[in-house]
N, CA, C and O atoms as CSV, one atom per row, in Angstrom:
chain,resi,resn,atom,element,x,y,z
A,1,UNK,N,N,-121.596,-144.720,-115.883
A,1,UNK,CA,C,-120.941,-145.837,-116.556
A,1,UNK,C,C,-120.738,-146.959,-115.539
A,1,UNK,O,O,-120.003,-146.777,-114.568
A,2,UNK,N,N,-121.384,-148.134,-115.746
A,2,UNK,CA,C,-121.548,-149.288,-114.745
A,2,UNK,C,C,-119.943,-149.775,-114.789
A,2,UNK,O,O,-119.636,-150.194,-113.673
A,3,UNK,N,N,-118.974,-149.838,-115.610
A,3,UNK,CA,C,-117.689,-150.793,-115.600
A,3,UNK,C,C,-117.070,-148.934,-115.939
A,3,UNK,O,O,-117.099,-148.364,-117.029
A,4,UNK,N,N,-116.611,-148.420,-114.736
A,4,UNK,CA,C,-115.689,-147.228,-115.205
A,4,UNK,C,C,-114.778,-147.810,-114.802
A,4,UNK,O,O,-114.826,-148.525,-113.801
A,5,UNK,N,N,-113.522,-147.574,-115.667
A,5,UNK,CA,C,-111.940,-147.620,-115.460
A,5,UNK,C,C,-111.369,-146.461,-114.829
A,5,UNK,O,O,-111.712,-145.306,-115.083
A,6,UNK,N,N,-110.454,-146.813,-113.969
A,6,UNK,CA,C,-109.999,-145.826,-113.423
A,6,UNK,C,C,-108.305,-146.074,-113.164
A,6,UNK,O,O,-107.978,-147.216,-112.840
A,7,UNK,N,N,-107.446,-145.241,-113.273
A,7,UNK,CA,C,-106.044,-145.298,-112.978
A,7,UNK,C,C,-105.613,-145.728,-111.662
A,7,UNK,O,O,-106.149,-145.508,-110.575
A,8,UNK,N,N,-104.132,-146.638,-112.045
A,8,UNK,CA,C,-103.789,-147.743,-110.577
A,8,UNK,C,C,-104.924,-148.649,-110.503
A,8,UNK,O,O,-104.639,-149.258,-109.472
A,9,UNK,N,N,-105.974,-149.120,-110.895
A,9,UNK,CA,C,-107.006,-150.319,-110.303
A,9,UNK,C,C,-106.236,-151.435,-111.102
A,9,UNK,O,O,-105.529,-151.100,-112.053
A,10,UNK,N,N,-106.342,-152.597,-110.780
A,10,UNK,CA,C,-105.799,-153.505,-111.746
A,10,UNK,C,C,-107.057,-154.678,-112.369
A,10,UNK,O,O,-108.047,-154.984,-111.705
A,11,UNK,N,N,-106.882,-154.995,-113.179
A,11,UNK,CA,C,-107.734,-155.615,-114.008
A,11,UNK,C,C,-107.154,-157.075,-115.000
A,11,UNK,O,O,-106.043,-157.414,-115.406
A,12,UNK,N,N,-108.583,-157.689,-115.117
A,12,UNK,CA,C,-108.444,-158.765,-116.368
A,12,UNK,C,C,-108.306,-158.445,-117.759
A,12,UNK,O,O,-109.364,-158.083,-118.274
A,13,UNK,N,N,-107.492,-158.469,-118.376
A,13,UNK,CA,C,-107.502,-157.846,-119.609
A,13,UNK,C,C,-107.510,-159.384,-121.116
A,13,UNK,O,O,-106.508,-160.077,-121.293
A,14,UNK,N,N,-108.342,-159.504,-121.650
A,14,UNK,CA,C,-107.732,-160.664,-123.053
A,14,UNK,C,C,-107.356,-159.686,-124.341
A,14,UNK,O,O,-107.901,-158.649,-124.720
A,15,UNK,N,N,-106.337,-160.335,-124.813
A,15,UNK,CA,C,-105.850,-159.658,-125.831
A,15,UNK,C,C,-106.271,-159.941,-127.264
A,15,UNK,O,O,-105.900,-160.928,-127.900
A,16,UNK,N,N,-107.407,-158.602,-127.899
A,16,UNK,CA,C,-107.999,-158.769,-129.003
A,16,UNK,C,C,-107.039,-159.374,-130.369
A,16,UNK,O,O,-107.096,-160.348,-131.119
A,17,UNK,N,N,-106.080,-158.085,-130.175
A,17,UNK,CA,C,-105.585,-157.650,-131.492
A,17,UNK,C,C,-103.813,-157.167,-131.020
A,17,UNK,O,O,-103.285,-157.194,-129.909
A,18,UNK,N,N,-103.378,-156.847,-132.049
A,18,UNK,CA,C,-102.141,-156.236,-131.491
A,18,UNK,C,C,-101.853,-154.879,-132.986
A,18,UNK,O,O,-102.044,-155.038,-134.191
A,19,UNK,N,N,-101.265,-153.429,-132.108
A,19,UNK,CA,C,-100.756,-152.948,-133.250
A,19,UNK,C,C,-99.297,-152.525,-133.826
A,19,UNK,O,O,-98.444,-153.062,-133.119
A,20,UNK,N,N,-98.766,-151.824,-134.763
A,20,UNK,CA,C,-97.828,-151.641,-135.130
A,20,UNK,C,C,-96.562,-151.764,-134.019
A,20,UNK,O,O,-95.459,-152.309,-134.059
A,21,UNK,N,N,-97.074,-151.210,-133.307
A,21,UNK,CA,C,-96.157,-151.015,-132.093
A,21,UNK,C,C,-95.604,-152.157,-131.050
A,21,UNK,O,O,-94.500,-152.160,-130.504
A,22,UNK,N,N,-96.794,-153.255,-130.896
A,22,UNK,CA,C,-96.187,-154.634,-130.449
A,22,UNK,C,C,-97.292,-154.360,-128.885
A,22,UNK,O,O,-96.972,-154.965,-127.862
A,23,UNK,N,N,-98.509,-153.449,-128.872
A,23,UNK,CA,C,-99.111,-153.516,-127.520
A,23,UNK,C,C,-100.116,-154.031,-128.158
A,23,UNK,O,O,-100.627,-153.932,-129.274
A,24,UNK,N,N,-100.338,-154.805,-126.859
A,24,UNK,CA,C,-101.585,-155.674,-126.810
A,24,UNK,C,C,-102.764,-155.116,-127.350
A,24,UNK,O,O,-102.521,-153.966,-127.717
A,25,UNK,N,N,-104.103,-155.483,-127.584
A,25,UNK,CA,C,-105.496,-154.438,-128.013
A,25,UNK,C,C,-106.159,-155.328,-127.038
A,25,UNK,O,O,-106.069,-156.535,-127.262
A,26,UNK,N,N,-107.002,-154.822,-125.684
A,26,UNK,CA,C,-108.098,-155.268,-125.297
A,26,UNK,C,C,-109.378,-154.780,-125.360
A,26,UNK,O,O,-109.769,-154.375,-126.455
A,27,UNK,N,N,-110.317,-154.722,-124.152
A,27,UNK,CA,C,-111.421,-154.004,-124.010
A,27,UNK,C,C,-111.905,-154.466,-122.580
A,27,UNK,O,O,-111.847,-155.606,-122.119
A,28,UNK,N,N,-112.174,-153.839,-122.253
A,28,UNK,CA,C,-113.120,-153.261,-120.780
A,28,UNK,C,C,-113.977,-152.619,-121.033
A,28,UNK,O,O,-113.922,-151.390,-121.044
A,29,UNK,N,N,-115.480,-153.633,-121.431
A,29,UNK,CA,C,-116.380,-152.557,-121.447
A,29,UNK,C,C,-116.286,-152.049,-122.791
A,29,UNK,O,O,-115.978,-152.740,-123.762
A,30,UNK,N,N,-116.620,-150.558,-122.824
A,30,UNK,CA,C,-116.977,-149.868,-124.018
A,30,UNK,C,C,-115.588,-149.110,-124.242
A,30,UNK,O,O,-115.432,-148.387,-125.227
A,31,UNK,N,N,-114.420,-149.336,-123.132
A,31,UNK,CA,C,-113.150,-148.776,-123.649
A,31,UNK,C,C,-112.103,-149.812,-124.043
A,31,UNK,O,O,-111.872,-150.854,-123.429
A,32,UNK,N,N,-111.455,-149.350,-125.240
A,32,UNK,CA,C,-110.534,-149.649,-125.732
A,32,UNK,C,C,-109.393,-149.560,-124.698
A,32,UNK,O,O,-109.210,-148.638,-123.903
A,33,UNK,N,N,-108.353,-151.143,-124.911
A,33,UNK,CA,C,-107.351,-150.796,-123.381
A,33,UNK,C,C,-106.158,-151.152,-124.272
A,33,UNK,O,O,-106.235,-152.141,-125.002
A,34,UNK,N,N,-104.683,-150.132,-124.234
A,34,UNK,CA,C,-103.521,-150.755,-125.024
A,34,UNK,C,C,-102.702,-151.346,-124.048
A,34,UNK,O,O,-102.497,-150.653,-123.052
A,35,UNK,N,N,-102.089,-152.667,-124.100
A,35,UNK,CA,C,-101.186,-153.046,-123.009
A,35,UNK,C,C,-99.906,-152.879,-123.400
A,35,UNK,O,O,-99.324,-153.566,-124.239
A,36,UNK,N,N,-99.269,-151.553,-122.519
A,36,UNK,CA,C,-97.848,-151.962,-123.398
A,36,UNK,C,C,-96.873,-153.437,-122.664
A,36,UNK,O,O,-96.894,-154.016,-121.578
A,37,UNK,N,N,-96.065,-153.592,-123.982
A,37,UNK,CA,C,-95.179,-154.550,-123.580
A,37,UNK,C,C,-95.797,-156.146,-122.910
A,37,UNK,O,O,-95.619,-156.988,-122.030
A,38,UNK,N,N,-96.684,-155.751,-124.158
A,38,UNK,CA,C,-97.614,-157.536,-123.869
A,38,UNK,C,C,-97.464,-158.020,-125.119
A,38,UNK,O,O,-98.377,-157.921,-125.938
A,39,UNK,N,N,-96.028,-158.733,-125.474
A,39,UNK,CA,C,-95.637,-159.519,-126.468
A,39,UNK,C,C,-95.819,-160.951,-126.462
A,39,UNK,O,O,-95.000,-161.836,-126.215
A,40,UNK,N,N,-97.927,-161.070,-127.008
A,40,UNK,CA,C,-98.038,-162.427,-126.255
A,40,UNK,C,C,-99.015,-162.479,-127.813
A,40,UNK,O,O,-98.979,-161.723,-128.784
A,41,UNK,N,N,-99.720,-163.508,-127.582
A,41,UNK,CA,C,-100.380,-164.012,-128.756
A,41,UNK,C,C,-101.953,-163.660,-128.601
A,41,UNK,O,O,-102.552,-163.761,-127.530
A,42,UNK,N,N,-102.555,-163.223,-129.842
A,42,UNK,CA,C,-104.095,-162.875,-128.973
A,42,UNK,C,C,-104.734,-163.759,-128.477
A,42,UNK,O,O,-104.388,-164.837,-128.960
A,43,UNK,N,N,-105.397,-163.842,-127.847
A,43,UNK,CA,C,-106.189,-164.359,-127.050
A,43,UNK,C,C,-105.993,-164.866,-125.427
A,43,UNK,O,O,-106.726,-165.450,-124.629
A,44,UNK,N,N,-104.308,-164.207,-125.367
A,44,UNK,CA,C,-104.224,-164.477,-123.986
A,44,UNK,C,C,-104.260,-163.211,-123.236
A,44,UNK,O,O,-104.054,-162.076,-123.665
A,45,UNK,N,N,-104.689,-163.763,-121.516
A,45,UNK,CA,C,-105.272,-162.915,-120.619
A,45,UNK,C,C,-103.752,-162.410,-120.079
A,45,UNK,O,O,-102.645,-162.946,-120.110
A,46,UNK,N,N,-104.290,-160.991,-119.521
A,46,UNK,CA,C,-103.328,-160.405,-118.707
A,46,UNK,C,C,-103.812,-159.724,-117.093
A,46,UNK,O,O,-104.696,-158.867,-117.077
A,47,UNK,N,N,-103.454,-159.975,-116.376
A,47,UNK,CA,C,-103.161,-158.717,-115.516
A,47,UNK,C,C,-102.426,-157.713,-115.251
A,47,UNK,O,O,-101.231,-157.557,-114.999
A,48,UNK,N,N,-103.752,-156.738,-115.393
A,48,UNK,CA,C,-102.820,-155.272,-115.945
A,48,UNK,C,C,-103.199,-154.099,-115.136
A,48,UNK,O,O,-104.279,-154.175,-114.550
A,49,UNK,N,N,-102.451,-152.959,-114.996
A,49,UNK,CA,C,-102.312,-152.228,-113.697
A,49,UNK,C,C,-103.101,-150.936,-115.010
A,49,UNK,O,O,-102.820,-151.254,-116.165
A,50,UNK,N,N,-103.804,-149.895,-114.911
A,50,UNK,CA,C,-104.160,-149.426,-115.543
A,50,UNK,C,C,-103.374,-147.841,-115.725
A,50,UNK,O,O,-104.252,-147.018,-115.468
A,51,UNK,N,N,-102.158,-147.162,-116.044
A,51,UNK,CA,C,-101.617,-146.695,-115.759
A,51,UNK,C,C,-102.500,-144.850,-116.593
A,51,UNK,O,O,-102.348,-143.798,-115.973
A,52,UNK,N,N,-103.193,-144.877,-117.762
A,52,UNK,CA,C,-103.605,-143.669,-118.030
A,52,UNK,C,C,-104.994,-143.780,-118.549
A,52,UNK,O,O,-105.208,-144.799,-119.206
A,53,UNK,N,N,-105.998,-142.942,-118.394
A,53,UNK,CA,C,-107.163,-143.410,-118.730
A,53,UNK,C,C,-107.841,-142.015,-119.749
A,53,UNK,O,O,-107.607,-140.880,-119.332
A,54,UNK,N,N,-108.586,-142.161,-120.937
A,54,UNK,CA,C,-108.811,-141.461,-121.863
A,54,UNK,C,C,-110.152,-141.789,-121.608
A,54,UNK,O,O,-110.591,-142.804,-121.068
A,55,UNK,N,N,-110.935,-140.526,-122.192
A,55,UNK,CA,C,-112.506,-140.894,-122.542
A,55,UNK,C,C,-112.661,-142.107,-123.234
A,55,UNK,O,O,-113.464,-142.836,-122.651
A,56,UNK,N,N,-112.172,-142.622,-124.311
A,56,UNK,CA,C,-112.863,-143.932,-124.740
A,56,UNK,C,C,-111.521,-144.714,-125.306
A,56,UNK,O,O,-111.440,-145.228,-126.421
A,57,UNK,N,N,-110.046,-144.686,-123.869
A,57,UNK,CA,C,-109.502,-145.693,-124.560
A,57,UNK,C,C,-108.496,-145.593,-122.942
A,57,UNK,O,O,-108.869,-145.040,-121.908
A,58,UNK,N,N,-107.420,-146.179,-123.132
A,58,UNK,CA,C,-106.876,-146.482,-121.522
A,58,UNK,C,C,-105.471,-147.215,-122.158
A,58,UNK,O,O,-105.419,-148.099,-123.014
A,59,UNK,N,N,-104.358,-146.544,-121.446
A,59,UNK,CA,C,-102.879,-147.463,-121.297
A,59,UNK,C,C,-102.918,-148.405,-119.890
A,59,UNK,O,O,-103.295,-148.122,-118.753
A,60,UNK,N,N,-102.333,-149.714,-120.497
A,60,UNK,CA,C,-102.466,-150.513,-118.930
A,60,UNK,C,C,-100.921,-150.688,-119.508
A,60,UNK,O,O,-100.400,-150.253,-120.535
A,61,UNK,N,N,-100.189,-151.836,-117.989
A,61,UNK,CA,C,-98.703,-152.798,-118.116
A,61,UNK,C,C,-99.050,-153.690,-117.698
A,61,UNK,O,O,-99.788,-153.501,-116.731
A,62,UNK,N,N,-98.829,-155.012,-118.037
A,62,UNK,CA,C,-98.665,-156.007,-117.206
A,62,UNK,C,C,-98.318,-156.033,-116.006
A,62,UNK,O,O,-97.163,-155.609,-115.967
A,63,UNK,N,N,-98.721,-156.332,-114.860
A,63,UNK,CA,C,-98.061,-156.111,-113.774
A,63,UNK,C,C,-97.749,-157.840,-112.863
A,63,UNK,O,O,-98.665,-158.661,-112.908
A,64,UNK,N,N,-96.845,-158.090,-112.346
A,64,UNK,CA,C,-96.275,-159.283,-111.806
A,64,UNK,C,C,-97.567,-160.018,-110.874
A,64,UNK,O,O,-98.465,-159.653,-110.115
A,65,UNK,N,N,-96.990,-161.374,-111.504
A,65,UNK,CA,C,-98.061,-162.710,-110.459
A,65,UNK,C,C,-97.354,-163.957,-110.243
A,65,UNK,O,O,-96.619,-164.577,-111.011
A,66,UNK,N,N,-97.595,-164.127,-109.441
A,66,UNK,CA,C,-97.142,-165.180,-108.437
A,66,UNK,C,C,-96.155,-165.761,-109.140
A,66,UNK,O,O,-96.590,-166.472,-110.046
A,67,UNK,N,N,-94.573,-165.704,-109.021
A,67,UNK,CA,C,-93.815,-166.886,-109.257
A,67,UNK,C,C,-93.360,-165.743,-110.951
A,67,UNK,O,O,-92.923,-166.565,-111.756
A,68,UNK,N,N,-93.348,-164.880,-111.355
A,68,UNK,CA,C,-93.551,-164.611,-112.723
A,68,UNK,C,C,-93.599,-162.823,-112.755
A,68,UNK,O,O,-94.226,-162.074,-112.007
A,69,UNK,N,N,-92.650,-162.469,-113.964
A,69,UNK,CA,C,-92.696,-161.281,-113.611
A,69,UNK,C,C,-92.038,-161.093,-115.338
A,69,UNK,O,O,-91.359,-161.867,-116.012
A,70,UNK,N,N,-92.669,-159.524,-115.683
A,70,UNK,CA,C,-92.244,-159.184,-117.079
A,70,UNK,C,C,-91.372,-157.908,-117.253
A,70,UNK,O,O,-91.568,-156.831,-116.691
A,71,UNK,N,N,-90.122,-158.289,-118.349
A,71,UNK,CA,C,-88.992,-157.137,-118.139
A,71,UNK,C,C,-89.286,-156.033,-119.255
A,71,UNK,O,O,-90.166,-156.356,-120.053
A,72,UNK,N,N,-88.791,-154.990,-119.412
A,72,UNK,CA,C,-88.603,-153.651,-120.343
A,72,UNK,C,C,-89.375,-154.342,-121.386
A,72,UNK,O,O,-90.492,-153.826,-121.435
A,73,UNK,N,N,-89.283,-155.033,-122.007
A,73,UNK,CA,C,-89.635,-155.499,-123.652
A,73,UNK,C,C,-90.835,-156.538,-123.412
A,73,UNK,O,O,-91.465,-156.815,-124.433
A,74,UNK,N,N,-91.109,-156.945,-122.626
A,74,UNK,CA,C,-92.721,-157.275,-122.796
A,74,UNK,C,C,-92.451,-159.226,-122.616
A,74,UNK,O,O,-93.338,-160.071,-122.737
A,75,UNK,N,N,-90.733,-159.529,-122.256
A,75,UNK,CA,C,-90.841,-160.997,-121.968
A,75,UNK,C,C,-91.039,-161.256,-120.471
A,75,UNK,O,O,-90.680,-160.470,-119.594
A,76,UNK,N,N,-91.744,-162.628,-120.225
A,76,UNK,CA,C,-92.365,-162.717,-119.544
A,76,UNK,C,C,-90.926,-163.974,-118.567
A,76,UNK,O,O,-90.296,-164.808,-119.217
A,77,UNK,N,N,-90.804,-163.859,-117.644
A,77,UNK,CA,C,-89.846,-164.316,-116.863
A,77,UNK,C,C,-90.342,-165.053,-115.657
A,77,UNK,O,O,-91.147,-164.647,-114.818
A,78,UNK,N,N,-89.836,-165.999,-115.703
A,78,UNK,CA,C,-90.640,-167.533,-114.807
A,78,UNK,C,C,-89.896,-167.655,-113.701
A,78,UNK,O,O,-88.948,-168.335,-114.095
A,79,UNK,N,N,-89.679,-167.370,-112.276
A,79,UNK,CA,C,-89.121,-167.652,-111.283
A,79,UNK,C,C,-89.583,-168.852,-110.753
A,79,UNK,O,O,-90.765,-169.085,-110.499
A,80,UNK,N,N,-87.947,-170.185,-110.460
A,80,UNK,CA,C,-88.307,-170.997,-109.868
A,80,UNK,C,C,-88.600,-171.032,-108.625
A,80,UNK,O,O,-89.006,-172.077,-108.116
């Protein structure tokens, strides 16, 4: 598999879809990726830490960038 996912790598993720639950829907490749606690609108990008990985699907989190960091519930918090 030329794009394997693997746990802890961090990645670009855009957000397809969203389900019942309020996590993001991406894709990497030929796997399905759920972001939890990415209470954002589709089509925006994340960086995401890849925390469990399934044959054909993967849990990521948002993980913090520059100046910006996201709490328990998926809001996104702006440091001046």
């Amino acid at each position: 598999m030329a794009d394997e996912i693997v746990e802890g790598e961090v990645r670009d993720v855009n957000i397809r879809a969203k389900n019942m639950r309020g996590e993001g829907i991406g894709m990497l490749g030929n796997v399905v990726v759920f972001v939890k606690n990415a209470k954002t609108r589709i089509g925006k990008g994340y960086r995401v830490r890849i925390t469990k990985v399934h044959r054909t699907f993967a849990y990521a989190e948002p993980i913090e960038a520059e100046g910006k960091y996201f709490i328990g519930n998926g809001s996104l918090i702006i440091q001046q």
